[in-house]
C-alpha positions in Angstrom: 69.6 7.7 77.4 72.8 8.5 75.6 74.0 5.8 72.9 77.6 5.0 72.9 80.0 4.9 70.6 80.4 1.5 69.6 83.8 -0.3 66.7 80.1 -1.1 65.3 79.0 2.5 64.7 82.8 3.3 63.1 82.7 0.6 61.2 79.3 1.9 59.8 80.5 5.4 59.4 83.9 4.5 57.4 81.3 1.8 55.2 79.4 5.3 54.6 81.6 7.2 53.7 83.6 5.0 51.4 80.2 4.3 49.3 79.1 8.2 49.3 83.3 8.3 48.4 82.2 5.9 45.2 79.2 7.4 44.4 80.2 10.7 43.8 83.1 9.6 41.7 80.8 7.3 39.6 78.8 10.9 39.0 81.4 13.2 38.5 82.6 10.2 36.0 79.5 10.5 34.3 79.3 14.1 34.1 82.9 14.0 32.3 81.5 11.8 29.6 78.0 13.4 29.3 79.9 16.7 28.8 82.2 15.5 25.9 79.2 13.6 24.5 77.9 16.4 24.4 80.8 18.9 22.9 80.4 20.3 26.4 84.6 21.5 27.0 84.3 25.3 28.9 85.7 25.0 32.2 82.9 26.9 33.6 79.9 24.8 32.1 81.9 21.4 33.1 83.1 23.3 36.5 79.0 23.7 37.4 77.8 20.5 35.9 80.9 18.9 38.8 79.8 21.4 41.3 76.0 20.4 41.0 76.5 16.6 40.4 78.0 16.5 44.0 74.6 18.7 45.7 73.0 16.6 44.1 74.6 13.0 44.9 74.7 14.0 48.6 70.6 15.5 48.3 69.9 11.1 46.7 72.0 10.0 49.6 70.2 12.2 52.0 73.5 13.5 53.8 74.3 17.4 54.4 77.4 19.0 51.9 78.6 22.4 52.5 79.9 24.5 50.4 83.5 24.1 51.4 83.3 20.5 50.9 81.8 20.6 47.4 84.6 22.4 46.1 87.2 20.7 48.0 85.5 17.6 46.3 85.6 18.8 42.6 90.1 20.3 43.2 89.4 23.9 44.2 92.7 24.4 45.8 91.4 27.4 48.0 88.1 26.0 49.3 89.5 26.4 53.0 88.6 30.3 51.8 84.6 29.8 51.1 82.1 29.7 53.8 81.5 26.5 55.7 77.1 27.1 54.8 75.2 24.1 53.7 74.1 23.5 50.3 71.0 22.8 49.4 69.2 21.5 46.5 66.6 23.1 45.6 62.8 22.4 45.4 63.1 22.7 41.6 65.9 21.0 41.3 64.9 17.3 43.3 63.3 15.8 40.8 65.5 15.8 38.2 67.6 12.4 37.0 71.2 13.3 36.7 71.3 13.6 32.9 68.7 16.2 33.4 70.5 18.1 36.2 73.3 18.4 33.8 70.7 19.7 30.6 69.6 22.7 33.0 73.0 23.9 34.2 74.2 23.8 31.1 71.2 25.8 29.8 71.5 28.9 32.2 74.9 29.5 30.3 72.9 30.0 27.0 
């Protein structure tokens, strides 16, 4: 049997999406200060540590992101140009705390 719809089940979705809303911009926050903590200021090394903070946030929530989204999320003006393809975390990545996401991105630029 089909569920319907319900002002319940919107209600839900908009409480959702306004907390995965706050939680990605109490990470991307974070990922700001840890990089100029951390005399972290190239626009590439900050641009991944953004990019990967939101994979990530969304992988903790549990909740798909694709690609288009992610950068529409961190102000790339032409997302609407990337593929719409999911974007996964992955295996070696889902264990790491966030601090420690940002250590290893920030690594493959040395």
């Amino acid at each position: 049997m089909k569920k319907i719809w319900t002002r319940d089940c919107t209600q839900d979705w908009i409480a959702q999406l306004e907390l995965r809303i706050e939680d990605i911009g109490y990470y991307l926050t974070r990922t700001v200060e840890w990089c100029e903590t951390n005399e972290i200021y190239d626009d590439q090394m900050v641009f991944a540590c953004a990019v990967m903070t939101v994979v990530w946030v969304s992988h903790m929530r549990g909740e798909p992101l694709s690609k288009r989204e992610a950068l529409e999320i961190v102000g790339i003006v032409d997302a609407e140009t990337v593929e719409d393809e999911e974007y996964h975390l992955g295996e070696q990545w889902q264990d790491f705390d966030h601090e420690e996401l940002l250590e290893v991105v920030v690594s493959r630029f040395y």
